[in-house]
C-alpha positions in Angstrom: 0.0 0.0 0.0 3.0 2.0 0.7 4.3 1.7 -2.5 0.8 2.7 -4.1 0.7 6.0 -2.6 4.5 7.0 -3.1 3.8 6.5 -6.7 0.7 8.9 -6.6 3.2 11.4 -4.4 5.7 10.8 -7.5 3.3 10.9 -10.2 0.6 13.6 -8.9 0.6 16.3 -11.6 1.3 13.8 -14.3 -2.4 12.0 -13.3 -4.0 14.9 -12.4 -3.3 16.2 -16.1 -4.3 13.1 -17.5 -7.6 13.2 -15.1 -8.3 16.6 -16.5 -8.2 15.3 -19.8 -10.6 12.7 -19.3 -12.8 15.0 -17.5 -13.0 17.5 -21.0 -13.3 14.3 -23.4 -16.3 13.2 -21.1 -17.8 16.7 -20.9 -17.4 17.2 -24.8 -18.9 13.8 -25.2 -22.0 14.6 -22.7 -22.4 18.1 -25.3 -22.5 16.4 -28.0 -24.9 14.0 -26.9 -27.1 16.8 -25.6 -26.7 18.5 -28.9 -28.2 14.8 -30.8 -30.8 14.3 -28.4 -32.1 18.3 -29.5 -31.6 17.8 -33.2 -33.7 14.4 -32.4 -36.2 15.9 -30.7 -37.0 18.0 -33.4 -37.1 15.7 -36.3 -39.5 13.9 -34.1 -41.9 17.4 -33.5 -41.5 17.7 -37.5 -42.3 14.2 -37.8 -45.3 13.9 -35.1 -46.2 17.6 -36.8 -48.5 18.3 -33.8 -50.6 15.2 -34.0 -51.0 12.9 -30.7 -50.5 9.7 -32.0 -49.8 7.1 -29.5 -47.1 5.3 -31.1 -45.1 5.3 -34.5 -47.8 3.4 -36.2 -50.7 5.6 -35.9 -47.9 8.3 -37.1 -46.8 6.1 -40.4 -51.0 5.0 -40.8 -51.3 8.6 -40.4 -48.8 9.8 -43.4 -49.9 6.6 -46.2 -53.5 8.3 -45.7 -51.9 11.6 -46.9 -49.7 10.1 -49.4 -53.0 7.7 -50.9 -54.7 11.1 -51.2 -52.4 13.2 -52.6 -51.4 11.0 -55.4 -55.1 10.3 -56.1 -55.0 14.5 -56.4 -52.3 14.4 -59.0 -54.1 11.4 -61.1 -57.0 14.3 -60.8 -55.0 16.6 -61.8 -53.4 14.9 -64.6 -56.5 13.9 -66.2 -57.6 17.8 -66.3 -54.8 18.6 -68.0 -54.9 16.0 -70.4 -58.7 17.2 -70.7 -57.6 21.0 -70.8 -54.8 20.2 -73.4 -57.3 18.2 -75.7 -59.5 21.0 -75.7 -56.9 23.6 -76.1 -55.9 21.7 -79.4 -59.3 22.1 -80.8 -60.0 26.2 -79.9 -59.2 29.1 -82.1 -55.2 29.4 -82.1 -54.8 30.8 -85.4 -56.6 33.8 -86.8 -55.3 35.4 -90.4 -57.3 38.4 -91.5 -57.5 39.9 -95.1 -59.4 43.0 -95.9 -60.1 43.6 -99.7 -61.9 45.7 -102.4 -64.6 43.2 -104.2 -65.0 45.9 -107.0 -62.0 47.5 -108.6 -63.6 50.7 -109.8 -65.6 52.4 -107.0 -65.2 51.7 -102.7 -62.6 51.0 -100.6 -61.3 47.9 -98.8 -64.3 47.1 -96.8 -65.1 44.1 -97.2 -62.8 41.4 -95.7 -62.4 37.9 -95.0 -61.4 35.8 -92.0 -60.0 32.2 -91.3 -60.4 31.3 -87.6 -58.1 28.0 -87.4 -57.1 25.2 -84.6 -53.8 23.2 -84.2 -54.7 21.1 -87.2 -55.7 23.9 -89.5 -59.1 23.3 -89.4 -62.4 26.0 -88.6 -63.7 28.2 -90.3 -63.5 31.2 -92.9 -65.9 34.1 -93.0 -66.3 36.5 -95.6 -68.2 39.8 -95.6 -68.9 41.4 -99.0 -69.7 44.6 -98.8 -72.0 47.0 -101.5 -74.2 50.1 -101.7 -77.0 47.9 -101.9 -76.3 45.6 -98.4 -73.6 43.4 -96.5 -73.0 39.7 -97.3 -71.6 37.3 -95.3 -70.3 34.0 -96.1 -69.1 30.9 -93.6 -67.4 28.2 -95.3 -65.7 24.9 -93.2 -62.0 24.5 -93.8 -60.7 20.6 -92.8 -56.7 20.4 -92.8 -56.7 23.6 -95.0 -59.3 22.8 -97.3 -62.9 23.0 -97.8 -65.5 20.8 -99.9 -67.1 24.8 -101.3 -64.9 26.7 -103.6 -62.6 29.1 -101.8 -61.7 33.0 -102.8 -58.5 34.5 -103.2 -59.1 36.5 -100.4 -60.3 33.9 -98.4 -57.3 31.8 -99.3 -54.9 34.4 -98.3 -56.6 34.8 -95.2 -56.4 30.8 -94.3 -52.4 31.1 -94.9 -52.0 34.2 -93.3 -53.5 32.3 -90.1 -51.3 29.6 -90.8 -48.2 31.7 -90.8 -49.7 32.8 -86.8 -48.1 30.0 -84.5 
């Protein structure tokens, strides 16, 4: 016993410095701990997100609810816009305008014609023939850029002016 405690006389700074070591590793360790228990604690308040749920499986039941409905939203969703896009392919997109003179000696260019065309070049043109006597109008179907009735000059100009609109 003797000899034990003439080696701590000997020795005493030397294993109070290597005490004091131990003491700072194990106090480092304890903050870092602390420090992963907090960042824990709040994954698990994002996680729980204010909900009391008793354990991790009312939590997880909880979120697959959620997830069923949200991607039952986006099959919604996807369907409108297929729906939307369909129809957006049929409307009006292309519009080409021609305004002419029908008789060369007397008036102006009043009269005009129109071609109101989708994504396929098909619709409709409209022609308005204007006199001293009245206004005509004329509607004729285009398909694909043609049309079963005989088309004008101006209302052929008209259907490739709206084709040059993209």
């Amino acid at each position: 016993m003797n000899i034990f405690f003439s080696f701590l006389d000997a020795n005493y700074s030397a294993i109070t410095a290597v005490l004091c070591i131990l003491v700072i590793l194990l106090l480092a360790g304890f903050i870092f701990l602390v420090l992963q228990a907090a960042r824990n604690n709040k994954r698990l308040k994002i996680f729980f997100n204010g909900r009391n749920a008793k354990d991790l499986e009312d939590v997880l039941a909880q979120q697959i609810k959620r997830q069923m409905k949200s991607e039952a939203d986006i099959k919604e969703l996807f369907k409108s816009s297929r729906d939307l896009w369909k129809m957006a392919l049929k409307s009006v997109q292309k519009v080409g305008v021609v305004r002419f003179n029908p008789f060369k000696s007397t008036g102006g260019d009043q009269s005009f014609a129109i071609a109101l065309l989708d994504s396929s070049d098909s619709g409709v043109v409209i022609s308005s023939l204007f006199t001293r006597e009245g206004t005509r109008v004329y509607s004729k179907p285009v398909d694909k850029n043609k049309s079963k009735y005989p088309l004008s000059e101006e209302e052929k100009m008209a259907i490739e002016r709206a084709k040059a609109r993209k």
